[in-house]
C-alpha positions as CSV (number, residue, x, y, z in Angstrom):
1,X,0.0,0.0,0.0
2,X,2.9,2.4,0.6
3,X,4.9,1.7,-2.4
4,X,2.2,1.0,-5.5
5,X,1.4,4.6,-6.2
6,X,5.0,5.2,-6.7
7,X,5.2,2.2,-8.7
8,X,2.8,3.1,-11.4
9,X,5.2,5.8,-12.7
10,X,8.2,3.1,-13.1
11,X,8.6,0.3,-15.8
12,X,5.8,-2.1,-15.1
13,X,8.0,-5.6,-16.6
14,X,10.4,-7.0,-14.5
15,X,9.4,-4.9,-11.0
16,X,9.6,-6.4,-7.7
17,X,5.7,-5.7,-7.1
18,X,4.6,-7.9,-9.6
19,X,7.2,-10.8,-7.8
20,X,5.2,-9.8,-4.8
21,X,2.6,-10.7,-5.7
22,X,2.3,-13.4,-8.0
23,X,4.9,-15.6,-6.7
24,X,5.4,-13.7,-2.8
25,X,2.1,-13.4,-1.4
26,X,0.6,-16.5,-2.7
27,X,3.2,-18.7,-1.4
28,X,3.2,-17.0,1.8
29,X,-0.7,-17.6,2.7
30,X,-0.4,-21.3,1.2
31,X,1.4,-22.0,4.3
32,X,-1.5,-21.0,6.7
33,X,-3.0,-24.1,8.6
34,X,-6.8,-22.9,6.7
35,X,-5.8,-23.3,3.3
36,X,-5.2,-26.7,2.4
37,X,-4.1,-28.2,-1.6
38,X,-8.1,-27.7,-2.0
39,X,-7.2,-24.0,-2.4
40,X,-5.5,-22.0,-5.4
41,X,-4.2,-18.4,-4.8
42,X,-3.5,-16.0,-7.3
43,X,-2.4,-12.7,-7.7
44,X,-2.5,-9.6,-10.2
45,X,-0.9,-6.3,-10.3
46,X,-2.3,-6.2,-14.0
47,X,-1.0,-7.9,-17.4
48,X,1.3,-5.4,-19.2
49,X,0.5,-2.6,-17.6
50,X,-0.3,-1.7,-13.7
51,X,-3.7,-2.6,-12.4
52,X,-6.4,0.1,-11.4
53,X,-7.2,-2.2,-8.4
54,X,-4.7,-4.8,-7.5
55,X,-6.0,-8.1,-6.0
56,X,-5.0,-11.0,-4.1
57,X,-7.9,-14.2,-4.7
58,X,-8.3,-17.4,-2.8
59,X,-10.2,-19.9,-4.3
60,X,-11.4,-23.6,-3.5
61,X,-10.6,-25.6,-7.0
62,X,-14.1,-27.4,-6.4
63,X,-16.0,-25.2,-7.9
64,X,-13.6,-23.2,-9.6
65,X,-9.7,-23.1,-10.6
66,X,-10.0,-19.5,-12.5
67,X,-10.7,-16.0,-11.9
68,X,-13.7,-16.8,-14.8
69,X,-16.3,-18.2,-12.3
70,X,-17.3,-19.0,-9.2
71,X,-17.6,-17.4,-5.4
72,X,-14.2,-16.6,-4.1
73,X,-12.4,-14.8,-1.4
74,X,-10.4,-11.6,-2.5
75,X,-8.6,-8.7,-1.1
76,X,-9.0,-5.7,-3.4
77,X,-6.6,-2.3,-3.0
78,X,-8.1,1.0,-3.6
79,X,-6.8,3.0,-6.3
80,X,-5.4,5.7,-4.1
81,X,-4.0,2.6,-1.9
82,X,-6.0,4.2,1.1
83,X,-7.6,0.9,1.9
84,X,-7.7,-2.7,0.8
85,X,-10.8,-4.9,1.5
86,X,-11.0,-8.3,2.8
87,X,-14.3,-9.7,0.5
88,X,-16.3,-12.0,-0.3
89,X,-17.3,-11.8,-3.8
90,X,-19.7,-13.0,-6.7
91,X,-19.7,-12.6,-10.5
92,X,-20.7,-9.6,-12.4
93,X,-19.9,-9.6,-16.0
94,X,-22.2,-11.7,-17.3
95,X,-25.7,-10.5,-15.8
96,X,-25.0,-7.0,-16.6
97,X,-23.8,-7.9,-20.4
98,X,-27.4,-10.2,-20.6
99,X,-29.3,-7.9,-19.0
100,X,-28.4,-4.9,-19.0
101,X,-26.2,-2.5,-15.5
102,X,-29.8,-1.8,-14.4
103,X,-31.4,-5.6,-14.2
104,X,-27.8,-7.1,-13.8
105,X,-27.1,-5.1,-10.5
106,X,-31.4,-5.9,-10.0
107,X,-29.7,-9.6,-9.9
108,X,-27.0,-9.1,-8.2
109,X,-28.4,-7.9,-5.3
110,X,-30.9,-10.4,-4.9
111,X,-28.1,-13.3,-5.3
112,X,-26.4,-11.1,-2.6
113,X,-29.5,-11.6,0.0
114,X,-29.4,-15.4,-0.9
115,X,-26.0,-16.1,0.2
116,X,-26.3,-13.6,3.8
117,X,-29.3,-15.5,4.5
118,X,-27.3,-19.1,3.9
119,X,-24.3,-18.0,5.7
120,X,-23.5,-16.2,8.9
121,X,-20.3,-14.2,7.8
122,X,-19.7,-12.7,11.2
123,X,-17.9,-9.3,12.1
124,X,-18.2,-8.4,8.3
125,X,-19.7,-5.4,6.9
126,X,-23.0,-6.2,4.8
127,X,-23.3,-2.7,2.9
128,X,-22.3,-1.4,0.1
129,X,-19.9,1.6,1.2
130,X,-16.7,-0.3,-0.5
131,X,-15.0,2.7,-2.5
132,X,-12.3,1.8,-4.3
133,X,-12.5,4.0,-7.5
134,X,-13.7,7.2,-8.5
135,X,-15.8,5.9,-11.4
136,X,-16.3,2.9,-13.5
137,X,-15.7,-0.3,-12.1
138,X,-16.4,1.2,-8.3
139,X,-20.0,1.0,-8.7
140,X,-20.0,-2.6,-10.0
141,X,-17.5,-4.0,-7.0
142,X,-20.1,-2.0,-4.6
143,X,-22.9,-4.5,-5.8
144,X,-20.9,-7.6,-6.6
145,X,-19.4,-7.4,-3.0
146,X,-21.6,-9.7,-0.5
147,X,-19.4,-9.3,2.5
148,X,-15.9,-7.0,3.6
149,X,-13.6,-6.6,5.9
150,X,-11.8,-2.9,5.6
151,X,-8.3,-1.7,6.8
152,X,-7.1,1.7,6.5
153,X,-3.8,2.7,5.1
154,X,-1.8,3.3,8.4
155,X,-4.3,1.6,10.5
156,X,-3.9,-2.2,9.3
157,X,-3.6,-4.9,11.9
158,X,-1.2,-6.8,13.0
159,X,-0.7,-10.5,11.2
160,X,-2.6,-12.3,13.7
161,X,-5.7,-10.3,13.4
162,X,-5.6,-10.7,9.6
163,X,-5.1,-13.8,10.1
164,X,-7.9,-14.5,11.8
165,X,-10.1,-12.6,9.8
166,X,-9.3,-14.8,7.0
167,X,-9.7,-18.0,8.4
168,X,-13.3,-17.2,10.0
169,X,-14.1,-16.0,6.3
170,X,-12.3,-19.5,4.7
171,X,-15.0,-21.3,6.8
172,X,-17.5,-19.0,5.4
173,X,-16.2,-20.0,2.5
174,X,-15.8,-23.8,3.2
175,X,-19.3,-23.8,4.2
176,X,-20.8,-22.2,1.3
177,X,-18.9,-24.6,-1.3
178,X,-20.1,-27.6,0.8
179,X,-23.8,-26.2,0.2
180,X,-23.6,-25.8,-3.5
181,X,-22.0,-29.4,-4.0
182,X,-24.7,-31.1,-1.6
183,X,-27.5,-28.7,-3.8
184,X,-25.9,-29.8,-6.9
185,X,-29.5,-29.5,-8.9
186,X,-29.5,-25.4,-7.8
187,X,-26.0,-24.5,-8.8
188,X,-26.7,-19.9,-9.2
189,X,-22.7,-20.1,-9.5
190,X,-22.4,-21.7,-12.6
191,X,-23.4,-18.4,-14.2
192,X,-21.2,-16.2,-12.5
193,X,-18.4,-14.5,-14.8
194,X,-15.9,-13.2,-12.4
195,X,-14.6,-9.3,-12.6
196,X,-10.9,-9.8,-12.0
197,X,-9.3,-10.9,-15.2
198,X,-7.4,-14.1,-15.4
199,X,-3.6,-13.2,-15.0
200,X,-0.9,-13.5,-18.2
201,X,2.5,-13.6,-17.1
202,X,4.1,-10.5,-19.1
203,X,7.1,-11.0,-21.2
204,X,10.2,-10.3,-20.2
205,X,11.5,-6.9,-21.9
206,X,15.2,-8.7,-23.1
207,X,13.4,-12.2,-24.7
208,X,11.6,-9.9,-27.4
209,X,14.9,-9.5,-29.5
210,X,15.7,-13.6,-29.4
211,X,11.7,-14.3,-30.2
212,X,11.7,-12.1,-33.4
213,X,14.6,-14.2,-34.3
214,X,12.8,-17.3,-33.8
215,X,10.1,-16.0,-36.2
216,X,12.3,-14.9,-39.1
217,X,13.9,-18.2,-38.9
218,X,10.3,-19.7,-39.1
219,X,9.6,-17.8,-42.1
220,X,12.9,-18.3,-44.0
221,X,12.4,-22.0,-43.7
222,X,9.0,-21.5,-45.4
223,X,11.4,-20.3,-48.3
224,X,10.5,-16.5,-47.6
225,X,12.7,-13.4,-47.1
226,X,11.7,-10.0,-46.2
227,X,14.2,-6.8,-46.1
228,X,16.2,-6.2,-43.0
229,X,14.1,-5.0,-39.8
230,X,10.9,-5.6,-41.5
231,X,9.8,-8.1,-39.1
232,X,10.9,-5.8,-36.5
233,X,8.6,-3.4,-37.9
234,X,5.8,-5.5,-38.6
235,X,5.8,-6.2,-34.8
236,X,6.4,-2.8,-33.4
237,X,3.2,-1.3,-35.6
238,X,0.9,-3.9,-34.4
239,X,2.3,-3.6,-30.8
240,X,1.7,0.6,-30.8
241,X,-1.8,0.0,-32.9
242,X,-3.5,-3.6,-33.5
243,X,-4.8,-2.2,-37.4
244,X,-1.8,-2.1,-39.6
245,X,-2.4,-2.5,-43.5
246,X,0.2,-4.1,-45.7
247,X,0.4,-1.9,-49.5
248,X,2.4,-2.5,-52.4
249,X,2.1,-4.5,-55.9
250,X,0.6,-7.8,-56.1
251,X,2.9,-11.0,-55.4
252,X,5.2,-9.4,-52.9
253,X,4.2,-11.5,-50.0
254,X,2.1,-9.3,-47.6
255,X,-1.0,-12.2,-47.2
256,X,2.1,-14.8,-46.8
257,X,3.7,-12.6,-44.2
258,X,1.1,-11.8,-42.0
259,X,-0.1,-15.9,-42.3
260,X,3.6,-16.9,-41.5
261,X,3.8,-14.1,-38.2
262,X,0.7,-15.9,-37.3
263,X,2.1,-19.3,-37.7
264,X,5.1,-18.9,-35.6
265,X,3.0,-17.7,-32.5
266,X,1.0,-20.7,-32.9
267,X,-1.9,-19.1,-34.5
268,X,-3.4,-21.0,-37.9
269,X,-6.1,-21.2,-39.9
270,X,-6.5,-24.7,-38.4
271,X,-7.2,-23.8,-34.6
272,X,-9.1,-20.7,-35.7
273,X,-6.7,-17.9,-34.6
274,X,-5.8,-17.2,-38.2
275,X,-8.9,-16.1,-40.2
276,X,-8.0,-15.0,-44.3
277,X,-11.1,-12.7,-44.9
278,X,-11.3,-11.9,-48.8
279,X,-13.3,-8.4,-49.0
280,X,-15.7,-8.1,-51.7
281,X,-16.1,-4.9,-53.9
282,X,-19.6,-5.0,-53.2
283,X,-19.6,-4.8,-49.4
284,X,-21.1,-0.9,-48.4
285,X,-21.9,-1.4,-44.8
286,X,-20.2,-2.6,-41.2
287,X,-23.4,-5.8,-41.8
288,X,-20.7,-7.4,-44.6
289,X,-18.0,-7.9,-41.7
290,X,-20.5,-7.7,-38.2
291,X,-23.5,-9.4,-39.0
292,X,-26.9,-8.6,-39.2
293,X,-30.4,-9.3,-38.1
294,X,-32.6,-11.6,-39.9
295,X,-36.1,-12.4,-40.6
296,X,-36.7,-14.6,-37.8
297,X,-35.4,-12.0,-35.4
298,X,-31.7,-14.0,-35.0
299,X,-28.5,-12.6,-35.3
300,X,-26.3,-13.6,-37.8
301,X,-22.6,-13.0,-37.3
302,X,-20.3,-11.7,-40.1
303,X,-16.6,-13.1,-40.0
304,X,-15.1,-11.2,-38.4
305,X,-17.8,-11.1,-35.2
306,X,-17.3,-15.0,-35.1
307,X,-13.8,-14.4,-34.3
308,X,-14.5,-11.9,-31.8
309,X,-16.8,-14.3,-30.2
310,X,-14.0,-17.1,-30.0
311,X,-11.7,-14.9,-29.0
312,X,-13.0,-13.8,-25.4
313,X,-14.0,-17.7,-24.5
314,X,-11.9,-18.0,-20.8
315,X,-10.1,-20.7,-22.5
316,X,-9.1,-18.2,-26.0
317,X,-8.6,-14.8,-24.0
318,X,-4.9,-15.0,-23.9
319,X,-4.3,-16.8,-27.1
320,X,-3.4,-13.8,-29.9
321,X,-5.7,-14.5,-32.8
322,X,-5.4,-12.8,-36.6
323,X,-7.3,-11.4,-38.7
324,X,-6.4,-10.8,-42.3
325,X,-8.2,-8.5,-45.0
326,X,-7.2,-9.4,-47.9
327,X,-7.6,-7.0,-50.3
328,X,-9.0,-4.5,-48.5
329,X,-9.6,-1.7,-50.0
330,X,-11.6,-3.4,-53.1
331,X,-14.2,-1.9,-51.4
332,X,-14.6,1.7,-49.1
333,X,-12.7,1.0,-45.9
334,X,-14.5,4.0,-44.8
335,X,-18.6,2.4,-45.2
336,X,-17.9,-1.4,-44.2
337,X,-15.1,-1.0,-41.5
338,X,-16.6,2.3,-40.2
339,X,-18.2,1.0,-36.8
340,X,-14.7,-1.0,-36.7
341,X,-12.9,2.3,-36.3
342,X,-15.1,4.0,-34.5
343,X,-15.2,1.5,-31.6
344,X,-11.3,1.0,-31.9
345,X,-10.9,4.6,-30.6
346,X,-13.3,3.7,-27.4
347,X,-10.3,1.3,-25.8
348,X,-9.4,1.9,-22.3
349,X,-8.3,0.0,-19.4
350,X,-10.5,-1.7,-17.0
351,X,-8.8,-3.8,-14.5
352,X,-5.7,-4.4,-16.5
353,X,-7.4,-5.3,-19.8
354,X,-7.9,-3.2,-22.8
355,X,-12.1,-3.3,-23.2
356,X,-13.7,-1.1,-25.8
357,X,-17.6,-0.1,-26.2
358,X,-19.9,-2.5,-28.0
359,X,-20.1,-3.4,-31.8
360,X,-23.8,-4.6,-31.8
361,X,-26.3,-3.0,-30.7
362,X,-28.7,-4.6,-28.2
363,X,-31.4,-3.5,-30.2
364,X,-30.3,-6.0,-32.9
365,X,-30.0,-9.2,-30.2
366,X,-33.5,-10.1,-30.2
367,X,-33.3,-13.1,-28.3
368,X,-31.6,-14.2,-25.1
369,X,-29.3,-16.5,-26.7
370,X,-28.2,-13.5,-29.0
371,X,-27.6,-11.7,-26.0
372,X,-25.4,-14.2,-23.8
373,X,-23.0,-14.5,-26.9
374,X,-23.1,-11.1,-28.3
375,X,-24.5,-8.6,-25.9
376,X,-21.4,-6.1,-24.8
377,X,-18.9,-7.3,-26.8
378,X,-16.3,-5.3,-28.4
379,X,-13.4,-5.8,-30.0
380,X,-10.8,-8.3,-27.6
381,X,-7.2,-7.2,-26.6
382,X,-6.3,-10.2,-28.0
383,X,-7.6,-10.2,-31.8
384,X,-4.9,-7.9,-34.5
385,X,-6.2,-6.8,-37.4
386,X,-4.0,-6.6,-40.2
387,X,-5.1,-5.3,-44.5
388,X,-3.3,-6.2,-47.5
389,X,-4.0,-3.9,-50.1
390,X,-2.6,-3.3,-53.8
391,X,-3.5,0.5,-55.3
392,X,-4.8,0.4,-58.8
393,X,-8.1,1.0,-61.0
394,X,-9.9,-1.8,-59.0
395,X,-9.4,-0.4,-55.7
396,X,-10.1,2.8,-53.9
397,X,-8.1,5.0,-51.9
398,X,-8.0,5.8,-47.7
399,X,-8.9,8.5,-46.4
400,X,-7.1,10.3,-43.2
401,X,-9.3,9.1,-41.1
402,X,-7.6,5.5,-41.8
403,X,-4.2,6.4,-41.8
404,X,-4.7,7.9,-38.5
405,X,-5.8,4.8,-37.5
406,X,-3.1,2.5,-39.1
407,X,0.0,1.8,-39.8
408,X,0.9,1.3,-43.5
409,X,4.2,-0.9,-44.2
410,X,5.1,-0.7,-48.0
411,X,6.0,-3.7,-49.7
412,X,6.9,-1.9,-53.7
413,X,10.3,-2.9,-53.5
414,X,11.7,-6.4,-54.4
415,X,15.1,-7.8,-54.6
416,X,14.4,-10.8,-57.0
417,X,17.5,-12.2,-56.3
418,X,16.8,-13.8,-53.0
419,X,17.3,-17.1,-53.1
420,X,16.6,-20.0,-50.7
421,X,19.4,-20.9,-48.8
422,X,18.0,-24.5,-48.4
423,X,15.0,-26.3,-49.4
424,X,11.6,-25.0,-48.2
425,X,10.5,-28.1,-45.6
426,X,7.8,-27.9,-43.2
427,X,9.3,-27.2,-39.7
428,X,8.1,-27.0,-36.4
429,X,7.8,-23.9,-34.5
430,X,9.6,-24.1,-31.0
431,X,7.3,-25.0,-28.5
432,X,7.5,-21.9,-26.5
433,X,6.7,-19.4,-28.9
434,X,3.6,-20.9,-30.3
435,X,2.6,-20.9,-26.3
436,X,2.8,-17.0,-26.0
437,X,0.4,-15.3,-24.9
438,X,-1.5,-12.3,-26.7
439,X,0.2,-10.0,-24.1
440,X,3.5,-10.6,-26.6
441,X,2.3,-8.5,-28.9
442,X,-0.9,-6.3,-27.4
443,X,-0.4,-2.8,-26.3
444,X,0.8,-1.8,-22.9
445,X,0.1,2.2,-23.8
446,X,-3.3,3.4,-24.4
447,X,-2.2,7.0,-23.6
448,X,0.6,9.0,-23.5
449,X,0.9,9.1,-20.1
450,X,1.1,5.6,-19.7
451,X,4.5,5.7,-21.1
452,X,5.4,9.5,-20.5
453,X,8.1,9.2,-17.3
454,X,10.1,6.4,-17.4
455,X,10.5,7.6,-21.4
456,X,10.1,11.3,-21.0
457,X,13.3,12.0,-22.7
458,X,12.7,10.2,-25.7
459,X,9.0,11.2,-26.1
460,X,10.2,14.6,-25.6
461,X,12.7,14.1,-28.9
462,X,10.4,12.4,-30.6
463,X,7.6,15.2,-30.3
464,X,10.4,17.7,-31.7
465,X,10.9,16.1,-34.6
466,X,7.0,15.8,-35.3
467,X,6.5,19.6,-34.3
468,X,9.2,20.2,-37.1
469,X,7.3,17.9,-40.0
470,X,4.0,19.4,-39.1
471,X,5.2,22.6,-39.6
472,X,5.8,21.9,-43.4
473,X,2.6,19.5,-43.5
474,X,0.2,22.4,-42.5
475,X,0.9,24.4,-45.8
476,X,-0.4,21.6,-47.2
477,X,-3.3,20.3,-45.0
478,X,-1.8,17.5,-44.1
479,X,-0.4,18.0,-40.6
480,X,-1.0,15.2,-37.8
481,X,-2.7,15.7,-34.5
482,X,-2.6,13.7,-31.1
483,X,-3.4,10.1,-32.1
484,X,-0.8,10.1,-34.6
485,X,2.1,11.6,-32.2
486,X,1.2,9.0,-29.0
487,X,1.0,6.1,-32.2
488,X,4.7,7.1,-33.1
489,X,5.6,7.5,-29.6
490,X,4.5,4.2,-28.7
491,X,6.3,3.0,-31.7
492,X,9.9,4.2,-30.7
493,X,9.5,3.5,-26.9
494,X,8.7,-0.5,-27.6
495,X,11.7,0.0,-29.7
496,X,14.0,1.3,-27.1
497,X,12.5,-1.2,-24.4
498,X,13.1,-3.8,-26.6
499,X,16.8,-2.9,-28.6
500,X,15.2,-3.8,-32.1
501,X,16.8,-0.7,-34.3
502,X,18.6,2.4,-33.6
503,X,16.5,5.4,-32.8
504,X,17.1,7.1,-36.6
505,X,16.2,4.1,-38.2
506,X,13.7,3.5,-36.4
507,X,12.4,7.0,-37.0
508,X,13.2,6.2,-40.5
509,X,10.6,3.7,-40.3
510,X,7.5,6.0,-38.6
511,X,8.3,8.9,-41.1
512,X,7.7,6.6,-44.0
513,X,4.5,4.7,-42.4
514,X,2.8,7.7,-40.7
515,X,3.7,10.9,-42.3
516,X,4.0,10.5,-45.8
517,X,1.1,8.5,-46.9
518,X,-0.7,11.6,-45.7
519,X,0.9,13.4,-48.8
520,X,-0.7,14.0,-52.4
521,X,-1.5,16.6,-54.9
522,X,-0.5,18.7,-57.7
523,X,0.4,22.4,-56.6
524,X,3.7,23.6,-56.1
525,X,3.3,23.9,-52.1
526,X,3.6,19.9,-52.5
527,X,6.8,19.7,-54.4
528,X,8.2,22.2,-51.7
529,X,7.1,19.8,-48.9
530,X,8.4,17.2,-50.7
531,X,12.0,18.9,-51.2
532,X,12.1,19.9,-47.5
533,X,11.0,16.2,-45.9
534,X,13.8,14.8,-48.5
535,X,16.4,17.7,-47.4
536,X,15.4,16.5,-43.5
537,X,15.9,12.6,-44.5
538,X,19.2,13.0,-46.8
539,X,20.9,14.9,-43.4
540,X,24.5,15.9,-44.0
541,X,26.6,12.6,-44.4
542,X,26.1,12.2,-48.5
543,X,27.3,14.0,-51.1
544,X,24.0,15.4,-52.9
545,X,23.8,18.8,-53.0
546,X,20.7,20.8,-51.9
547,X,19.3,24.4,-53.5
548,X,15.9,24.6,-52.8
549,X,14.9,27.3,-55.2
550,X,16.9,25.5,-58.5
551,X,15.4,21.8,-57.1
552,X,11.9,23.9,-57.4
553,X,12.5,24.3,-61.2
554,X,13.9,21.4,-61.8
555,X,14.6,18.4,-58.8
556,X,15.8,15.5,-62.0
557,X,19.3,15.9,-60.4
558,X,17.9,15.1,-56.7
559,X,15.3,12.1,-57.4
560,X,17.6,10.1,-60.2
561,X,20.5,9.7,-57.4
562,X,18.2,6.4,-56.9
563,X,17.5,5.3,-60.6
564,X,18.3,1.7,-61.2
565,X,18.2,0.7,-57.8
566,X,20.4,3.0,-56.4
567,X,20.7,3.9,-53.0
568,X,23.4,7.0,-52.2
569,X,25.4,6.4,-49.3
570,X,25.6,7.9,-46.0
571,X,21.6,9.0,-45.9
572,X,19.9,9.5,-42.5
573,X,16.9,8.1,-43.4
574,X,17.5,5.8,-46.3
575,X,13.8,4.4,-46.9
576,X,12.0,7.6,-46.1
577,X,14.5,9.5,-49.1
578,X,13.6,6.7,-51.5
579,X,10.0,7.4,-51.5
580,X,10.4,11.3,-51.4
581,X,12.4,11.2,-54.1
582,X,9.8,8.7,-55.8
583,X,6.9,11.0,-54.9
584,X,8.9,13.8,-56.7
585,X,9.4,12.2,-59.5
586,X,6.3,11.3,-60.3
587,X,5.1,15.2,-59.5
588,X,7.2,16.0,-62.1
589,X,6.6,13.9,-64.7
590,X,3.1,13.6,-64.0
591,X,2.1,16.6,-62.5
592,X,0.3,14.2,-59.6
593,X,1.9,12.3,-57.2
594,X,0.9,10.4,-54.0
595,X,2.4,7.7,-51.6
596,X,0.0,5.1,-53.2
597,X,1.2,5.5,-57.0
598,X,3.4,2.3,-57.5
């Protein structure tokens, strides 16, 4: 209580807390006369990121083994770390996402009344004055709480009162389980869908590096090869976003790479995790990928809803599961994946876990059977959604409001003359990696203050350098605001954590994928954007000269420094140039030119 406040502003993997109180605590109260091999206990500080309310759980593996279901015994910390509570504690998911906050806490409350009336839960405080946020969650643990115990910050008892306390409320406990079994044709339990979220031991900061590895050797025994980092980079954009969309001319590999990344953490098409979606040119409407209702009054689930629905089974919600559009923008991205990228800005943290607002509305779940399965649910933290996309007559073109949302890796240039180094064979993937979990590559920054102090510095220079590029992009409306700084933020702090790339090329990398797909036209205020983002990317180690008033008449003697192939030595950012001086040369033999031309 008198350290987690001051924890939350340091690097959440690897910190003592989180030994406290997974492995620590546990161990500690399994030695206590009261709780017997009958009992599992089980800790969480959060899954990637610090808990809200951290919580310590004791529960008898007879009627339940997970955090999921069942009536359990758990202390739970208020977020100011004022108080923790000693409770007793039911479900409350499920009948609010069935019924509704107002008939689900209706429920609650009753169930409440039937358990104090079948047990005698002594010295314990029966009301509902547990406060342990200022919003949100508080309310629900305030009618999901049957019974508590509080202690005060300051004012906590010694270890044989806690004691105590604990093992009158184990026999509570004991005596309660014993009446469900003998009652085993009334079982109100089985229902119950438990608030705390099941823990997922985070990853290790140092084993990303060696694990990236793992999958490019994966991959290259498929017989694939992809240019240097661009695995790394693949991983870092759907670790700062979970939409990232794949461009560049048919054949190139971007359906095969995303399948293969898959693969190697264990996710395929046949176990479900991997789902190839090809869109159709005549989708106009969220219905094509969500569902709709019929004319029986059922709901019928698009493809992509049936793999949000196996994604957040207890037994799935820590497996990472993929979803591939391929092809996407044969149709508008902006009519059928609207409600898609609507809901994608609603994430926030509840308890450690990413949740976002609902896709469905209730008013299309006509039946209760609708409702149990698709009734609140939004898009899991564990599902990644990743585009493939080629840009010609067939297709159409994203607007900002995409990019924003995305990251877009470009796959237009091929080096043909990669050859296997051995015959393609099927291999297996190493056991380990296709066991880890979704916290490998889900977010653990929502907002830039999740990451803002232990990374202040780099944020700080990384802010600069966007302040500077916006600068030029307002004289052509197309400037970046918030979302787009915290995405590229996030971006070059996982690659600091994780000591993927140096910092410029790594930069190199954002520049190319965030800022200038936001760039097209025909007026001369573009080619002067153009010039000055390719001055910025050449820096001062190469050889090419710079005069921005003659390269305004006539930049041939810039942009053909990479004809044939070519890449001039000592750039700063080497990929970002290329496509400048790409863009510029098709602005000036074309009088158009845009990040999409290929």
């Amino acid at each position: 209580m008198s350290e987690y406040t001051a924890a939350k502003m340091e690097a959440f993997a690897g910190h003592s807390l989180g030994t406290l109180f997974r492995q620590t605590l546990p161990s500690e109260l399994k030695t206590l006369p009261f709780i017997d091999d009958q009992y599992k206990v089980q800790g969480s500080i959060g899954q990637g990121n610090w808990a809200t309310i951290p919580w310590l759980a004791v529960l008898d593996k007879r009627i339940t083994e997970t955090t999921q279901h069942g009536v359990y015994i758990v202390y739970l910390f208020a977020e100011d770390m004022s108080t923790v509570y000693l409770t007793f504690n039911q479900g409350v998911t499920k009948p609010i996402q069935e019924n509704g906050r107002r008939e689900g806490y209706a429920y609650l409350r009753d169930r409440k009344e039937w358990i104090l009336d079948l047990l005698p839960l002594n010295n314990m405080n029966k009301d509902e004055n547990i406060h342990l946020v200022d919003s949100g969650l508080g309310q629900d643990y305030q009618v999901s709480t049957i019974a508590y115990i509080k202690y005060n910050r300051g004012n906590v008892p010694n270890d044989e009162q806690l004691i105590q306390d604990l093992g009158n409320l184990i026999d509570d406990y004991r005596l309660y389980v014993e009446k469900v079994i003998a009652a085993s044709d009334d079982e109100p339990n089985d229902e119950e869908v438990d608030p705390l979220p099941q823990e997922a031991e985070p990853l290790e900061d140092g084993l990303v590096l060696n694990i990236l590895h793992h999958i490019q050797s994966h991959i290259r025994r498929q017989g694939f090869f992809f240019p240097e980092h661009l695995i790394e980079n693949f991983y870092l954009s759907l670790k700062a976003k979970p939409l990232v969309i794949l461009a560049g001319i048919s054949g190139t590999g971007k359906t095969r790479l995303v399948k293969l990344f898959a693969e190697a953490l264990g996710a395929t098409r046949d176990n479900g995790r991997f789902r190839l979606i090809p869109v159709r040119p005549d989708w106009s409407d969220p219905a094509d990928l969500l569902g709709y209702k019929d004319l029986a009054g059922r709901f019928q689930p698009g493809p992509v809803m049936q793999v949000f629905v196996e994604a957040r089974q207890p037994e799935n919600r820590h497996k990472p599961y993929f979803i591939c559009l391929d092809e996407m923008n044969l149709a508008r991205v902006e009519h059928y994946f609207s409600d898609l990228l609507s809901v994608l800005e609603t994430q926030e943290w509840r308890e450690s876990e990413i949740q976002t607002q609902e896709l469905i509305s209730r008013a299309l779940l006509g039946t209760p059977e609708d409702r149990a399965t698709y009734g609140g649910l939004g898009i899991p933290e564990n599902v990644f959604l990743i585009g493939t996309v080629n840009m010609d007559e067939t297709t159409h073109p994203f607007s900002k409001k995409v990019l924003d949302r995305a990251s877009t890796l470009e796959f237009n240039y091929i080096n043909l003359q990669q050859y296997p180094q051995e015959a393609a064979q099927e291999a297996d993937v190493p056991a380990a990696l296709a066991e880890l979990n979704h916290l490998f590559v889900r977010s653990d920054y929502l907002k830039l203050a999740d990451a803002y102090e232990p990374y202040q510095e780099l944020v700080v220079r990384t802010t600069g350098r966007l302040v500077k590029i916006n600068a030029l992009l307002e004289d052509i409306h197309a400037h970046v605001g918030f979302r787009v700084r915290d995405t590229v933020c996030f971006y070059m702090i996982y690659n600091e954590r994780y000591g993927l790339m140096d910092e410029e090329e790594a930069f190199d990398w954002q520049l190319l994928q965030k800022i200038l797909p936001r760039i097209q036209g025909s007026h001369s205020s573009v080619r002067r954007v153009l010039l000055s983002l390719i001055k910025e990317a050449i820096g001062n180690g190469t050889s090419l000269t710079f005069n921005m008033e003659s390269l305004m008449e006539d930049a041939s003697s810039l942009y053909l420094a990479w004809t044939g192939g070519k890449t001039p030595p000592g750039l700063k950012h080497p990929q970002s140039a290329r496509k400048l001086a790409y863009m510029l040369r098709r602005l000036e033999e074309d009088g158009f030119t845009s990040y999409w031309l290929s």
